[in-house]
ZATIDREN-19323 format. One record per atom (N, C-alpha, C): x, y, z; residue in three letters; atom name; chain. Coordinates in Angstrom, 3 decimals. Layout:
N
SITE       xx       yy       zz res atom chain
SITE        X        Y        Z ala   CA     A
...
This chain:
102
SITE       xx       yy       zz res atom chain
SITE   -0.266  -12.137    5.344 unk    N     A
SITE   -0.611  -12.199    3.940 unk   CA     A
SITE    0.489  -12.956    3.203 unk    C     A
SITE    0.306  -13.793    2.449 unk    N     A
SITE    0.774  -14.007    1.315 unk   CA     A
SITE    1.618  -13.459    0.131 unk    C     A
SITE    2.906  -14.201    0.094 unk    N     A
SITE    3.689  -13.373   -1.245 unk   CA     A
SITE    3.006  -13.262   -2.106 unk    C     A
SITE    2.880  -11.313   -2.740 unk    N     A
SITE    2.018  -11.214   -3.926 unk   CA     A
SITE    3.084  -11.197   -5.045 unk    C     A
SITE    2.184  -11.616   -6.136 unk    N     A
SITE    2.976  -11.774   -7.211 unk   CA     A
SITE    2.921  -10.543   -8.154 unk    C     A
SITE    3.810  -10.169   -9.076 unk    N     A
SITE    3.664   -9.038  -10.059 unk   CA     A
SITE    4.403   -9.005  -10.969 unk    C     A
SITE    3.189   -9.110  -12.312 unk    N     A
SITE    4.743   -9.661  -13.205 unk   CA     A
SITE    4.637   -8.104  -13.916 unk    C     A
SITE    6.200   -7.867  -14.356 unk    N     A
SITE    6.345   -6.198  -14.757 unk   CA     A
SITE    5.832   -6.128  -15.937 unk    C     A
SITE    4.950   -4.548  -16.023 unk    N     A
SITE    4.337   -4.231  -17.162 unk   CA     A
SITE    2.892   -4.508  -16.475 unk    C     A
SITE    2.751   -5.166  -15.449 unk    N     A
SITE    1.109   -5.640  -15.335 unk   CA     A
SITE    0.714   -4.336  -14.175 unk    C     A
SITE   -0.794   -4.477  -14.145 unk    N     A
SITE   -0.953   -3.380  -13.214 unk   CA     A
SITE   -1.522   -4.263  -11.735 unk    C     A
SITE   -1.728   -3.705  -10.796 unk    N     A
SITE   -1.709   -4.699   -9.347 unk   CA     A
SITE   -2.824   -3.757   -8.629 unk    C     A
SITE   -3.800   -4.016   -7.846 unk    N     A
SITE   -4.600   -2.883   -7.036 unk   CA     A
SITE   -5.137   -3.658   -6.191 unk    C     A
SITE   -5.160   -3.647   -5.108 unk    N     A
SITE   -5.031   -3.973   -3.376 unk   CA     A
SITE   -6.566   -3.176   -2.996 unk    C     A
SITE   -6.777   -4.138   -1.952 unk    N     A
SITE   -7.831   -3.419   -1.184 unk   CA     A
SITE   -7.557   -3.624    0.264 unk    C     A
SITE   -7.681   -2.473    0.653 unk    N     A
SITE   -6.593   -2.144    2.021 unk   CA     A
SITE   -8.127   -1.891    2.919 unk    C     A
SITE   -8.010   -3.316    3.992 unk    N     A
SITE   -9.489   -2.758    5.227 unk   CA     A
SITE   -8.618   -2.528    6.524 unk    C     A
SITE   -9.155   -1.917    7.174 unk    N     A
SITE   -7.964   -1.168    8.292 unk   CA     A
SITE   -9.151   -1.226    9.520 unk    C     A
SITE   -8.810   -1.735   10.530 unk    N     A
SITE   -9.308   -2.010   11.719 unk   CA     A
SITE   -8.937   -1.954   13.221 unk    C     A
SITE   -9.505   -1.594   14.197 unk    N     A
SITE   -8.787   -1.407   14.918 unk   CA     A
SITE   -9.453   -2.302   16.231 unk    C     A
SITE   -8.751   -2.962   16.574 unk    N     A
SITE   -9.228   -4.095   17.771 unk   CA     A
SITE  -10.091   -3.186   19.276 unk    C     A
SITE   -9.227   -1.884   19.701 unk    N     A
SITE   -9.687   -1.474   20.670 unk   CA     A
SITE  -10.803   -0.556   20.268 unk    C     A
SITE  -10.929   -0.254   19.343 unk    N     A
SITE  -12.753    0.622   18.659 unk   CA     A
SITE  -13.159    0.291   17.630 unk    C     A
SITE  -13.599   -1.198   17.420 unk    N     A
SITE  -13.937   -1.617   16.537 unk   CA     A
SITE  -14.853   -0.911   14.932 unk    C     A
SITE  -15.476    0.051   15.951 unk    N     A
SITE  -16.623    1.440   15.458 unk   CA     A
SITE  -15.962    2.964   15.077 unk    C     A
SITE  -14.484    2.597   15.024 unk    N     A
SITE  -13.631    3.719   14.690 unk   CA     A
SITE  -14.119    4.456   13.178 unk    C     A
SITE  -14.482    5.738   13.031 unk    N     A
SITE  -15.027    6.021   11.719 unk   CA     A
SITE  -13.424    6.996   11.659 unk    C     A
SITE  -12.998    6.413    9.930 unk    N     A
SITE  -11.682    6.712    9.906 unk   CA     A
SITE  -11.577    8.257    8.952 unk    C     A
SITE  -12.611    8.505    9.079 unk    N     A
SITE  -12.394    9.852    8.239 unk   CA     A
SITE  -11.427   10.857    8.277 unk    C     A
SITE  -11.077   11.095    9.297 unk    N     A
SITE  -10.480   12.064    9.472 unk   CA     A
SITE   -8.788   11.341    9.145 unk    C     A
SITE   -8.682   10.370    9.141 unk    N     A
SITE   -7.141    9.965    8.688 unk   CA     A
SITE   -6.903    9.697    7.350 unk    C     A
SITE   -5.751    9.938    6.670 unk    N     A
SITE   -5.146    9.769    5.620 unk   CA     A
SITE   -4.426    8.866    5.630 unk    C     A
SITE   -4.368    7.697    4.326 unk    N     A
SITE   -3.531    6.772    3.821 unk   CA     A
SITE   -2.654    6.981    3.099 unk    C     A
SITE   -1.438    6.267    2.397 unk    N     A
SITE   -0.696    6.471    1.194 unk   CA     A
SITE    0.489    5.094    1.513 unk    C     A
SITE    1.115    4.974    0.812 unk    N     A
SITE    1.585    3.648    0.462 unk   CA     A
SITE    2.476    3.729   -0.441 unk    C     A
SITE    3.692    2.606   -0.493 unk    N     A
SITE    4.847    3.181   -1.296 unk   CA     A
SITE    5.435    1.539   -1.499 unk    C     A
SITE    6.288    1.384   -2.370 unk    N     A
SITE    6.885   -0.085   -2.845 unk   CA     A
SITE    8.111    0.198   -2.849 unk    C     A
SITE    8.987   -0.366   -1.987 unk    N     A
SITE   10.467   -0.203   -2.224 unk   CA     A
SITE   11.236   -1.593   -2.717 unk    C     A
SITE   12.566   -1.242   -3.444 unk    N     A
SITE   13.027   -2.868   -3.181 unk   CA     A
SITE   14.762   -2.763   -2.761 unk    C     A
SITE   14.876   -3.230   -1.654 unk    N     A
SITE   16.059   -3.466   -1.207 unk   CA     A
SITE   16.243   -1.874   -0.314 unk    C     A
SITE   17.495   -1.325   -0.468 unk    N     A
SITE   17.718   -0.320   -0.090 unk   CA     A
SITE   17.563    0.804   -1.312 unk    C     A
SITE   16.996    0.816   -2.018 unk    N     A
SITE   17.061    1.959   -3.160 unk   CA     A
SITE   15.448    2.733   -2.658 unk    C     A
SITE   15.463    4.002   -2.844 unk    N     A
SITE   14.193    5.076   -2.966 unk   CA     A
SITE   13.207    4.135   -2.777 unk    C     A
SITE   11.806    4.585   -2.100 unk    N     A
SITE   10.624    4.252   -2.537 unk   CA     A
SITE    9.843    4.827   -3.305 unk    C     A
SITE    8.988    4.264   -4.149 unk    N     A
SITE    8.094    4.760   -5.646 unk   CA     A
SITE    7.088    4.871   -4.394 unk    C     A
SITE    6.059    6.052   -4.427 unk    N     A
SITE    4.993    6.367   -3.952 unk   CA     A
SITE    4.280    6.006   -4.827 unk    C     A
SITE    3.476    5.270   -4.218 unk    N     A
SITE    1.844    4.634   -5.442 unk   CA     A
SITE    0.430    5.212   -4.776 unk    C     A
SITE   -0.179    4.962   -5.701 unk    N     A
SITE   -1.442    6.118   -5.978 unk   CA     A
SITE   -2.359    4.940   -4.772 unk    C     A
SITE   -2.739    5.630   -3.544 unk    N     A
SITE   -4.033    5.207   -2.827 unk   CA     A
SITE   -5.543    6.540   -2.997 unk    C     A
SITE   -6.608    5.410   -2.587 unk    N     A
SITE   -8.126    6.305   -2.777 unk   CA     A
SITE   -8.791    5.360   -1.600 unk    C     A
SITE   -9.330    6.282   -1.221 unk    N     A
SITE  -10.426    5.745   -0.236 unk   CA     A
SITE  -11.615    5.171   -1.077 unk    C     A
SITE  -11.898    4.209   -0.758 unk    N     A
SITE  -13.409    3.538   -1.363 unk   CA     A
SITE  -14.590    3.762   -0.243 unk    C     A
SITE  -14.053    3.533    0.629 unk    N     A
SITE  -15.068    4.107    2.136 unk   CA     A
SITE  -14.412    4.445    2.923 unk    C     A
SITE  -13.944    5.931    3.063 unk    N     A
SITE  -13.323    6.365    4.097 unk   CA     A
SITE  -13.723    6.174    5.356 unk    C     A
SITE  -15.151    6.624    5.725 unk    N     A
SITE  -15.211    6.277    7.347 unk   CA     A
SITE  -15.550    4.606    7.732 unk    C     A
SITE  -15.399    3.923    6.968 unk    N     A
SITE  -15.443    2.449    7.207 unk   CA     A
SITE  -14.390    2.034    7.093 unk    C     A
SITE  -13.088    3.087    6.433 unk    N     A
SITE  -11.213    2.466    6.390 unk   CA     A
SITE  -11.107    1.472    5.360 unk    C     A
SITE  -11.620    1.551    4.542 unk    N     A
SITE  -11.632    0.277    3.036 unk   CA     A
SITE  -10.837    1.654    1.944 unk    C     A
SITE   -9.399    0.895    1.726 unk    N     A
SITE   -8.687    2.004    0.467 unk   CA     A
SITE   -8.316    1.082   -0.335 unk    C     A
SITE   -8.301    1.777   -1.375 unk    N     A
SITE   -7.405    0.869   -2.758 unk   CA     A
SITE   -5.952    1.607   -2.588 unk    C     A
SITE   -5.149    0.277   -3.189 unk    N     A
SITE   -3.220    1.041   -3.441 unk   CA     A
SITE   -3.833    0.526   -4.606 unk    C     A
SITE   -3.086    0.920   -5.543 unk    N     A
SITE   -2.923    0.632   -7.019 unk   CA     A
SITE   -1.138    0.768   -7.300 unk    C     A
SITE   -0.762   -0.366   -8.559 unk    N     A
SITE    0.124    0.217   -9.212 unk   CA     A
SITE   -0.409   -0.125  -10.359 unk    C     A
SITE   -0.173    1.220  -11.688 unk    N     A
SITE   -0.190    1.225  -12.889 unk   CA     A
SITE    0.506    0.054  -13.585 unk    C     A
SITE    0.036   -0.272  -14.758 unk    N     A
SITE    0.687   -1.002  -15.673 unk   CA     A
SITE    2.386   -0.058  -15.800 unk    C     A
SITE    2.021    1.192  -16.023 unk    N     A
SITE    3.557    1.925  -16.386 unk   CA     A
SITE    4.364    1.797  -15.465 unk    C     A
SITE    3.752    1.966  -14.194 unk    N     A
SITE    4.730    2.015  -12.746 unk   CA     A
SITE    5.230    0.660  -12.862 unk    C     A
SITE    4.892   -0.674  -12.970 unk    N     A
SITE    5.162   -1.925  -12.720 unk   CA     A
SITE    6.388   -2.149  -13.522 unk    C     A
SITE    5.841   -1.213  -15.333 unk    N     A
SITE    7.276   -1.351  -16.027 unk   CA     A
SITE    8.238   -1.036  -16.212 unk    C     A
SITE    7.909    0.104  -15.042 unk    N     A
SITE    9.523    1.082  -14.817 unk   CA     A
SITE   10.580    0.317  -13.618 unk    C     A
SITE    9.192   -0.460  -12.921 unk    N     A
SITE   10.717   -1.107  -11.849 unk   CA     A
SITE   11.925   -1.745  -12.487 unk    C     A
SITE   12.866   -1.042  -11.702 unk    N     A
SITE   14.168   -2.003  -12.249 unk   CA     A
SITE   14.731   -2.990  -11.704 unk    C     A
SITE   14.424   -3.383  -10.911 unk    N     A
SITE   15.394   -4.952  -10.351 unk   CA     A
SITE   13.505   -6.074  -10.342 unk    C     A
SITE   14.090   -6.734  -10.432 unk    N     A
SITE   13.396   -8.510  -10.450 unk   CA     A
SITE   13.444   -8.799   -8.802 unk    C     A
SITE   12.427   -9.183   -8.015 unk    N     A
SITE   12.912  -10.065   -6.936 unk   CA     A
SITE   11.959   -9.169   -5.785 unk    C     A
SITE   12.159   -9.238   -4.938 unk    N     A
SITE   11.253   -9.213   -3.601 unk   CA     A
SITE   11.326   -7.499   -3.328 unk    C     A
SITE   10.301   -6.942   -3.563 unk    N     A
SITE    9.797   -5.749   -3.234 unk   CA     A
SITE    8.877   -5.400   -1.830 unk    C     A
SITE    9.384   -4.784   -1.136 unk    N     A
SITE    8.329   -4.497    0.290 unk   CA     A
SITE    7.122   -3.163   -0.149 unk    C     A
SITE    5.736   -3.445   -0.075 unk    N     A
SITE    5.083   -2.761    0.097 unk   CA     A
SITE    4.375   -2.072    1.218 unk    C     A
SITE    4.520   -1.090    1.688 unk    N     A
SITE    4.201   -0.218    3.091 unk   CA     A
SITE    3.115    0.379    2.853 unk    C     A
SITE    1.892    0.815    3.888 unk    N     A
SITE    0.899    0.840    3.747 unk   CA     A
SITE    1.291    2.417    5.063 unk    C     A
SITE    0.802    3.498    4.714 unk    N     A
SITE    1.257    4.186    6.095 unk   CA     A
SITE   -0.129    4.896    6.170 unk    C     A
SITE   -0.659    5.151    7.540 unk    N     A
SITE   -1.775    6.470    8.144 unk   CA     A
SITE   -1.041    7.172    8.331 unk    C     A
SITE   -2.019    8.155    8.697 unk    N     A
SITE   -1.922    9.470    9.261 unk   CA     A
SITE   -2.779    9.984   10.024 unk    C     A
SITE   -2.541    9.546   11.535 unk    N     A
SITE   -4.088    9.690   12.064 unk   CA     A
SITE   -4.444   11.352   12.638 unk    C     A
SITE   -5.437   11.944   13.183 unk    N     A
SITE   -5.668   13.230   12.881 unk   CA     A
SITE   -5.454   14.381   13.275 unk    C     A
SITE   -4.183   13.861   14.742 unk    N     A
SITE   -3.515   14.470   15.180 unk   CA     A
SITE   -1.981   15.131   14.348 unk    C     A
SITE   -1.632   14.158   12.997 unk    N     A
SITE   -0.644   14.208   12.216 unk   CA     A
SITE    0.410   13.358   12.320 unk    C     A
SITE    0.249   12.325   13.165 unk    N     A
SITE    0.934   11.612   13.752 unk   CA     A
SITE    1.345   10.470   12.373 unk    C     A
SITE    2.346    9.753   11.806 unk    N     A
SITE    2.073    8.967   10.653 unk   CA     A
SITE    2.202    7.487   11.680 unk    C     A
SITE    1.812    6.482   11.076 unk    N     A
SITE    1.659    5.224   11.518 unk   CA     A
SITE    1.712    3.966   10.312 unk    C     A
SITE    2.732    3.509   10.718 unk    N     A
SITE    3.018    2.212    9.584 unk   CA     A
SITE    2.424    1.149    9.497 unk    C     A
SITE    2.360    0.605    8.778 unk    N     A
SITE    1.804   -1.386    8.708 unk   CA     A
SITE    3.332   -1.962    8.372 unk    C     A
SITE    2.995   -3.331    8.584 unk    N     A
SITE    3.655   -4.249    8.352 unk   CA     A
SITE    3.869   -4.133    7.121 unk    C     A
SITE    5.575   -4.285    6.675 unk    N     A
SITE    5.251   -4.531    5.192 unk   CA     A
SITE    5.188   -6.070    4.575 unk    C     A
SITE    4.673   -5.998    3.586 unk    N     A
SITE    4.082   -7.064    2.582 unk   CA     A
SITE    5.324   -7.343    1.335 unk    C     A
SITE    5.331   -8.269    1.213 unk    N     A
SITE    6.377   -8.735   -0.261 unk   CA     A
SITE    5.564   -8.969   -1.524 unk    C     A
SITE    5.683   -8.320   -2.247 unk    N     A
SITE    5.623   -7.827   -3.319 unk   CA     A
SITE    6.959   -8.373   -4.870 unk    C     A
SITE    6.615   -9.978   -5.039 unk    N     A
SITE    7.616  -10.439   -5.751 unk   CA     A
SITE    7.151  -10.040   -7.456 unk    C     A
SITE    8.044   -9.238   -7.934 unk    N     A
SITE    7.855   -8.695   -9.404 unk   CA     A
SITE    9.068   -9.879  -10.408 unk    C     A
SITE    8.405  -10.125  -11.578 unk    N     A
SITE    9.079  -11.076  -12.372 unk   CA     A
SITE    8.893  -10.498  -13.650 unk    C     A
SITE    9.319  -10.829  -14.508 unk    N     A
SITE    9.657  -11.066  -16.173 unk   CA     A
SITE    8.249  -11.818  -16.986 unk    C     A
């Protein structure tokens, strides 16, 4: 993917499709998403995910207009996308850059 852009104060909402090569027919219900934006080494802000079709694995991340205007540094933010598949096991994605500006 592509550097996303985000300028602060704005709100941003993602549509997250999740697939899996070896069961293409995987119905993802039973797993949980959630997702978080960090930048650099400081805390990560947990941002609000929803399933739009859970057993088809299609979620929205959202960040609020407020969340966008509370970040404090300018510059390249990693966004993480994490499961939880239904054993409890958590499972990461790749993270994504997430460049926030002025």
């Amino acid at each position: 993917m592509a550097i996303i852009d985000l300028r602060r104060g704005d709100a941003l909402s993602l549509r997250v499709t999740l697939s899996d090569t070896d069961n293409p027919s995987r119905d993802w219900s039973a797993w949980e998403v959630e997702a978080d934006i960090s930048f650099s080494n400081c805390p990560p802000i947990e941002l609000t995910t929803t399933w739009l079709d859970h057993p088809g694995g299609v979620a929205k991340v959202k960040i609020t207009a407020e969340e966008s205007a509370d970040l404090q540094h300018l510059g390249d933010y990693k966004l993480r996308v994490r499961l939880t598949d239904p054993d409890g096991d958590p499972i990461s994605t790749k993270p994504e850059t997430v460049r926030v500006a002025d």
